[in-house]
Each structure stands twice: as C-alpha cells, then as structure tokens.
C-alpha positions in Angstrom: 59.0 173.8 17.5 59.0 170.5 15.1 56.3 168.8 13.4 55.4 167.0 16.6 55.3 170.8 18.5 58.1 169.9 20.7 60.3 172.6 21.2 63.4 171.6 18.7 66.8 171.4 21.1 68.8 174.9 20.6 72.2 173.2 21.5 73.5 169.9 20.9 76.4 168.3 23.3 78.2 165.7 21.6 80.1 162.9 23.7 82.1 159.8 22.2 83.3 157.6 25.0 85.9 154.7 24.8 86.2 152.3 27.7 84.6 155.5 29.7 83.0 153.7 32.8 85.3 155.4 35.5 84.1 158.9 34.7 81.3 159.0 32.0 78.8 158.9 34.9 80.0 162.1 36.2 80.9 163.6 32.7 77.1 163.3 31.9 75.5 164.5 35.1 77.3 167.7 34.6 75.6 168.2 31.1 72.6 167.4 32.6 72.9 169.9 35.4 73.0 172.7 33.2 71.1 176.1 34.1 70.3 175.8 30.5 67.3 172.9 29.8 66.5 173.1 25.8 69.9 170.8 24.7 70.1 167.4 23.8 73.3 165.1 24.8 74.6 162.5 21.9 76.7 159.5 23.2 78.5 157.8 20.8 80.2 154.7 22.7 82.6 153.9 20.3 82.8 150.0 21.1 83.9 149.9 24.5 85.0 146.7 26.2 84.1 147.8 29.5 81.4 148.7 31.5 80.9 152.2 29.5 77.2 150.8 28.7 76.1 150.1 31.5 77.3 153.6 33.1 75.4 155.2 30.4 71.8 153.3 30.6 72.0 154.6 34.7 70.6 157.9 33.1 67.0 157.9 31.7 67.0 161.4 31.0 65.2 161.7 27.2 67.9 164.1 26.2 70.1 161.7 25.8 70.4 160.0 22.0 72.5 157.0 22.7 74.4 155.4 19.4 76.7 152.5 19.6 79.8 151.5 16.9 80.2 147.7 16.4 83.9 148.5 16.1 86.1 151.2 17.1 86.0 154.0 14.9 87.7 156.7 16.4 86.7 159.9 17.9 86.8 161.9 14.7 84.7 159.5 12.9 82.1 159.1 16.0 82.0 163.3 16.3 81.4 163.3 12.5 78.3 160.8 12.3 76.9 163.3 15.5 77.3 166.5 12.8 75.0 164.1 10.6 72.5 163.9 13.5 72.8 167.0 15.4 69.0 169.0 16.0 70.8 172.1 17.9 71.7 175.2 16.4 74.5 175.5 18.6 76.9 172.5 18.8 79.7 171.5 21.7 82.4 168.5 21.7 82.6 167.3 25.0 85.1 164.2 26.5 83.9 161.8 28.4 86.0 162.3 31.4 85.9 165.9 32.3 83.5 167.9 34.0 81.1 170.6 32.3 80.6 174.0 34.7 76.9 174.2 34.9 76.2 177.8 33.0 78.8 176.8 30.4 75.7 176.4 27.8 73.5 179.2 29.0 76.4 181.4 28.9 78.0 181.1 25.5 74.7 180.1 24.1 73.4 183.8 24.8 76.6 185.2 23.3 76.0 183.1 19.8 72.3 184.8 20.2 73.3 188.3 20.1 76.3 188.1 17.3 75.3 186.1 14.5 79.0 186.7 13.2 80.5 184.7 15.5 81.3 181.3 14.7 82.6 180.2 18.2 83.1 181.6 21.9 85.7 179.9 24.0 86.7 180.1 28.0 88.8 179.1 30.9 89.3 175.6 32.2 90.6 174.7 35.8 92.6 171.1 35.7 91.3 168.1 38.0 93.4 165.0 38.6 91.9 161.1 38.7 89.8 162.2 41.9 88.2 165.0 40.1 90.3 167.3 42.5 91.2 170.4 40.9 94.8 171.2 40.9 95.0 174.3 39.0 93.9 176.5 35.6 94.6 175.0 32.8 97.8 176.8 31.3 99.3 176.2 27.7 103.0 176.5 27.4 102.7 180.2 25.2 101.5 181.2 28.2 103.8 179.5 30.7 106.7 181.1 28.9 105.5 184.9 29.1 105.1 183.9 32.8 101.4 184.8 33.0 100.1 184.1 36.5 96.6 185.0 35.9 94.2 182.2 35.6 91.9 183.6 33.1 93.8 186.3 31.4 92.6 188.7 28.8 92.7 186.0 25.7 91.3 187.8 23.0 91.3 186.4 19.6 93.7 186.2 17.6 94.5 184.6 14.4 98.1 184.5 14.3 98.6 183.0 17.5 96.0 180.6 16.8 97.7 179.8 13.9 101.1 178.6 15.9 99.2 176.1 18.1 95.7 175.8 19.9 94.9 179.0 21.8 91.8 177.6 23.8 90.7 173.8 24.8 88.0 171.6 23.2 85.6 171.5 26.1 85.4 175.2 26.6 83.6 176.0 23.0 80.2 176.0 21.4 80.0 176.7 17.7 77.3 176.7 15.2 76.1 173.9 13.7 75.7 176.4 10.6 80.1 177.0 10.8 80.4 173.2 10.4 78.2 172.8 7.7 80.3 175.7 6.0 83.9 174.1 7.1 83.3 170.6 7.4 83.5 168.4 10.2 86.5 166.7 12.0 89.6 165.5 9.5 89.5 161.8 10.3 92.8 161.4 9.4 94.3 162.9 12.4 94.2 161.3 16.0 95.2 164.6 17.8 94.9 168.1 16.7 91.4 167.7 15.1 89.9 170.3 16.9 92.6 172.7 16.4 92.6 172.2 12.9 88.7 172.9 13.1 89.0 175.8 15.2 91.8 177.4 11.9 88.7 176.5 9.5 86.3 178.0 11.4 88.5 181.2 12.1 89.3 181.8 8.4 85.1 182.1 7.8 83.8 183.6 11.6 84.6 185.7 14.3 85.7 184.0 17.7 85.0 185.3 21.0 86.7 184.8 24.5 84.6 184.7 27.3 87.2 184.8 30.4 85.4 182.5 33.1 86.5 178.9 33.8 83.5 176.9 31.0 84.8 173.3 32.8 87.0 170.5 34.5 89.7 169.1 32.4 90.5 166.1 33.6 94.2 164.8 33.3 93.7 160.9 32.7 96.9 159.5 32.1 94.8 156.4 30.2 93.0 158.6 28.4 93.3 159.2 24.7 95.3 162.3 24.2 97.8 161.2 26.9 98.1 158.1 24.9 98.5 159.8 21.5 101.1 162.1 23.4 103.3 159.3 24.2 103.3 158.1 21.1 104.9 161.2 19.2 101.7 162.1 17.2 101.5 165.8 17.8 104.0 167.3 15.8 103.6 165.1 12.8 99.5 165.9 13.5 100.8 169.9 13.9 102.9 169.7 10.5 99.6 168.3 8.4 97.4 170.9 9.8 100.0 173.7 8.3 100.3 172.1 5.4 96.6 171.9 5.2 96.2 175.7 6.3 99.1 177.1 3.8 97.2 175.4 0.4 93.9 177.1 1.6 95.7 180.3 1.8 97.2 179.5 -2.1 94.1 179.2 -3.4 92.2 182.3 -1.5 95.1 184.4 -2.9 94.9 182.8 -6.3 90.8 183.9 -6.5 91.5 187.1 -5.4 94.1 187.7 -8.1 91.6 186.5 -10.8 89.1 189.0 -9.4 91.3 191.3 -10.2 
C-alpha cells in the first residue's frame, strides 16, 4: 500500500512508441489482458508524427501513465526516464508492436517472488508477421546452426553464451527494478544492442532463469526500428562497444580482487 492506501503496482510494463498507430492498439490490450491485475503500463510516445496519440487515448484504463517527448529522443533515452518513474518492483520493456501472452506477468512475476537471487527470468517467443499471423518460434541463428528443431528447447542460463550474442529477446523478460538500480539503466549511446548489453550487466551481479513457454508475439515489422537499424550496419559496430564495455569491467573486477589479496 502507499500513502493514499492504494495497493502500490508490483510490476511495471514500460512501452516507448514511435509513429506506433498500426499496432500500439493491440500491443496495449494485450498488457491489459493480463491474468495478473496489480501492474501499471508507462507509454512513452517518443514524438510521433502520426496518429500514435490518438491510438493511445482509446484506452481509459488508469493503469496507464502516459508521457510525451517534444522531440524524438530515442528508445534508450525514453526507457531510461520510465526507470526514473517506475512504482513496480518488478520491471518489463515491451515494444509497441508485438503482442504480450496473457500469463507472461503472473508467471515470471511468481518466479521473481520465490528467488530473491534472481535478477531476471526469460522465455519463448513465437514470430507474427504484419497481420499478427504467427509464422513460427522465434529462432536465433546459435541455434539455427546446431539444427535445433524444438521450439522451446531447454535454454538454461548461461554466461558464456550470453556473452557471444543475445541468448533470449527483449519482450520475453521481467527484471527487478532493484537489478537496474544496481547496474544502471539502458546505454543511450547505442541504437541496437541495449538490452543485450543490459542483460551482460545484470548477469555479472544476479542469477537468470529460463522459463521454457512462449512469454509473447514478436512481431516482424519491416518499418520498425530494429529492422531499420539492421539495414543500416549498426549491429556489429553496437556488438564490438558492448565487448569493449564488458572486457574493462572484467579488468577492474580482477584488479580488486588482486588488491584483496
């Protein structure tokens, strides 16, 4: 409970949306639909020049926190002012175009409940074209290579292979608010790879968990942001300056340890 005895929202879904308005609407009814109630939903429209608003103000649900930018700041920027904001104990990144399975929050929520040591729990994610027709799991190309049929294969943790590219997708998490606080928020500097990079921080401090059920609908949007960041050669340059990043934290760990020595 707060000061006002309303009961204080345990997780917090964050949305930034640019030039949204073809699937926002159906991005936020899924959050809404949840089998879990006590969450709140912040939408950062991160000044869209196209009917993004107006898709938003349909819904009068008063767990929504709607924020507006007067100029386009970028998605790690927008997550980063919701970290500032956030009420939930528990904290999820969502995109604006994909589609959130309904026990996604009740599910990994109760995991976070019963092992404080765990900093994150990830899961599956089926693949749904421009008609929000689902095509297929969502497979990374590690596991293309090893020829792994199963949908949701048995994708414990682990550290190393996290460490050679992202192991899990963005929508399927929920972390503690308490790991970011600890790590930090998104690196602004990158337009791809920020949440891998976040996921390495969090990893080096918490345990992860994999919970193998499909969490939700990523959407392939060829207008979308990541498709357009792909196209322009970002990724590997983005890949290179979260390694770099990663090695000096490693320098200095192993420089403390020595001088406890």
């Amino acid at each position: 409970m707060n000061g006002n005895g309303k009961l204080k929202p345990k997780v917090t879904v964050i949305m930034s949306a640019y030039n949204a308005e073809r699937y926002i609407g159906e991005a936020i009814k899924s959050v809404l639909d949840q089998t879990m109630k006590n969450f709140e939903l912040i939408i950062i429209n991160d000044n869209s020049k196209d009917g993004t608003k107006k898709e938003i103000k349909k819904f009068k649900d008063k767990r929504i926190r709607y924020f507006e930018h007067s100029y386009n700041k970028g998605k790690s920027h927008a997550v980063n002012f919701a970290f500032k904001i956030t009420k939930g104990k528990y904290v999820c990144i969502f995109d604006a175009d994909d589609i959130m399975v309904n026990y996604k929050l009740e599910v990994c929520s109760k995991i976070l409940d019963r092992n404080p040591n765990i900093g994150l729990v990830y899961g599956g994610a089926w693949i749904i074209d421009e008609e929000s027709s689902i095509t297929g799991p969502l497979f990374f190309p590690s596991r293309a290579k090893r020829n792994i049929n199963d949908p949701f294969p048995d994708l414990k943790f682990s550290m190393t292979k996290l460490k050679k590219g992202a192991l899990f997708s963005q929508g399927s998490t929920l972390f503690r608010m308490e790991a970011i606080r600890k790590v930090g928020g998104l690196d602004e500097k990158l337009m791809v790879a920020e949440d891998w990079d976040l996921w390495i921080r969090i990893a080096e401090k918490y345990k992860m968990y994999y919970e193998p059920v499909p969490m939700y609908l990523y959407r392939i949007n060829p207008k979308g942001l990541l498709s357009q960041a792909l196209k322009a050669k970002t990724h590997e340059s983005a890949k290179q300056y979260v390694i770099k990043k990663m090695l000096e934290r490693e320098k200095k760990t192993r420089k403390k340890a020595k001088k406890k020595k």
